[in-house]
C-alpha positions in Angstrom: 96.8 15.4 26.8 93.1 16.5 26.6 92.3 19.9 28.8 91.3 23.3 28.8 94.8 24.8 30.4 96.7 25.0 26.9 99.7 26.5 28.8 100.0 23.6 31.4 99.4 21.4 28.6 102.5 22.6 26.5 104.9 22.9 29.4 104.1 18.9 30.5 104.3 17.7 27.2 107.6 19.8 26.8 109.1 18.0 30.1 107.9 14.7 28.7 109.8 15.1 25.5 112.8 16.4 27.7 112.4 13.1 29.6 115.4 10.6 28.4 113.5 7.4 27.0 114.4 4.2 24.7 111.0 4.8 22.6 109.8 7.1 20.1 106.5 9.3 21.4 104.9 12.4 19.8 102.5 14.0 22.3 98.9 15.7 21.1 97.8 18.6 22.5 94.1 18.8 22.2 91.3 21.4 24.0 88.3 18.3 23.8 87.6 15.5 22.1 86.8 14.1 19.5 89.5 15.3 17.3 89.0 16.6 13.6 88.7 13.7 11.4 90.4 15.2 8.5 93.7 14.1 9.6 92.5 10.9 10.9 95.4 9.1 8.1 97.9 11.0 9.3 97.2 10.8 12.6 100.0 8.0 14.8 98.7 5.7 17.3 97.4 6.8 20.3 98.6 4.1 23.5 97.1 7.1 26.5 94.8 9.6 27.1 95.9 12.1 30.2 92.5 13.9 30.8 93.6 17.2 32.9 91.6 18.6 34.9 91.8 21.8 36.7 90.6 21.6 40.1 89.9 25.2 40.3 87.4 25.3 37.2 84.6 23.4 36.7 84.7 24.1 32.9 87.6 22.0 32.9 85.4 19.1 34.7 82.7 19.7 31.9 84.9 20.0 29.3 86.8 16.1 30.4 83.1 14.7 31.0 82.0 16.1 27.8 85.1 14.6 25.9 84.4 11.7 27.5 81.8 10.1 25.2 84.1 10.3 22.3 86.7 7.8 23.6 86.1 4.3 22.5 85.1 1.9 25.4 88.0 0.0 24.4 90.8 2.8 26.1 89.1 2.4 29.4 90.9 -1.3 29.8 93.9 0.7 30.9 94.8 3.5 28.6 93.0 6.9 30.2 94.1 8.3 33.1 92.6 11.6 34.9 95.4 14.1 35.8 94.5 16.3 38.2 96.3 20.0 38.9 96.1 23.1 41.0 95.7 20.6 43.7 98.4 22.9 45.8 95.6 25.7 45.9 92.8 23.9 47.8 91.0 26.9 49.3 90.4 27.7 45.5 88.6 24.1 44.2 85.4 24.6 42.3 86.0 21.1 41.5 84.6 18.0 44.6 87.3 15.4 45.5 84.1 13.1 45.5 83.7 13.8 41.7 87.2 13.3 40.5 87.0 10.0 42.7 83.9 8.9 41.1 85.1 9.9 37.6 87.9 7.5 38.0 85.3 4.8 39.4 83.4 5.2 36.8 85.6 5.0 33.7 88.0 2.3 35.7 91.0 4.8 35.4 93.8 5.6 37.3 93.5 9.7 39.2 96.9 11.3 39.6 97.2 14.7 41.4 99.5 17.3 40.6 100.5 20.6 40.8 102.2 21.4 37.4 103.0 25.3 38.3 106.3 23.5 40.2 109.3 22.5 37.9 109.9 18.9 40.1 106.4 18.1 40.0 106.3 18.4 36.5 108.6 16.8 35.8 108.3 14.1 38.7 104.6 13.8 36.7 106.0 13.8 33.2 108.3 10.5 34.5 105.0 9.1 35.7 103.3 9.5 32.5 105.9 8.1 30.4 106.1 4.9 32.8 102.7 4.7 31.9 102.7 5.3 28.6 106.0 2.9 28.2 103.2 0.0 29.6 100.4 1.1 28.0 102.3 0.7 24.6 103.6 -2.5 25.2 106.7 -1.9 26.0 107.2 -3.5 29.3 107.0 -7.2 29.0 104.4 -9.0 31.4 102.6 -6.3 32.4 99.6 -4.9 30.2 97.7 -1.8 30.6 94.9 -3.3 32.4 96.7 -5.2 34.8 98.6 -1.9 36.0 95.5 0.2 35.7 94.0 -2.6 38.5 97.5 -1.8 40.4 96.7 1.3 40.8 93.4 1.4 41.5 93.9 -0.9 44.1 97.0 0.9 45.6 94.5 4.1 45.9 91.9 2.3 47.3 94.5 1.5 50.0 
């Protein structure tokens, strides 16, 4: 989970752990990318990358686009997705729909909006997530990450 919010950060990742599941997952919390290289040996396998983005700060938009340029071309065949919260608190948005849609355009990525303040969203988007993250791993057979990153795409576009 890459964002600026550290406290939403921990309190998703904490309903994601909670989450009952037949895999093993450690969840990084990180401010930006790219991550220290110091414990790059130590460091597991990464299978997604939730960029968060607050949609009342734009810092939080510059902070994801400047992250951005650290992710290897490679995750963007299925394995980033743009999570999008304070979406309940619209009169607030320093943030255009228009450039969280294009984000997602651009990169080919999946957006998902949320508001993580509620208990059932969060943990309606921590199930989401994992279902995700259970594809994006490998873990569902016949379905890659790309081919359910096109899914959703095209479901939005609908």
């Amino acid at each position: 989970l890459v964002g600026s919010d550290e406290g939403l950060q921990q309190k998703l990742a904490e309903a994601i752990l909670r989450e009952k599941k037949n895999f093993n997952i450690s969840v990084h919390l990180a401010t930006s990318l790219p991550l220290p290289s110091e414990r790059d040996h130590l460091r597991p396998r990464i299978d997604l990358i939730a960029f968060m983005i607050d949609i009342k700060s734009k810092y939080s938009l510059k902070n994801v686009e400047a992250s951005l340029a650290h992710v290897d071309v490679s995750f963007f065949l299925g394995k980033v997705c743009f999570l999008v919260t304070g979406v309940g608190r619209v009169n607030y948005c320093s943030v255009e729909m228009n450039t969280i849609w294009k984000l997602g355009e651009v990169y080919c990525s999946p957006v998902l909006f949320c508001e993580l303040e509620l208990e059932g969203i969060r943990v309606a988007t921590a199930q989401r997530l994992l279902r995700m993250l259970q594809i994006c791993a490998g873990h569902v057979p016949g379905v890659s990450a790309l081919s359910f990153s096109l899914l959703m795409r095209r479901s939005a576009d609908e």
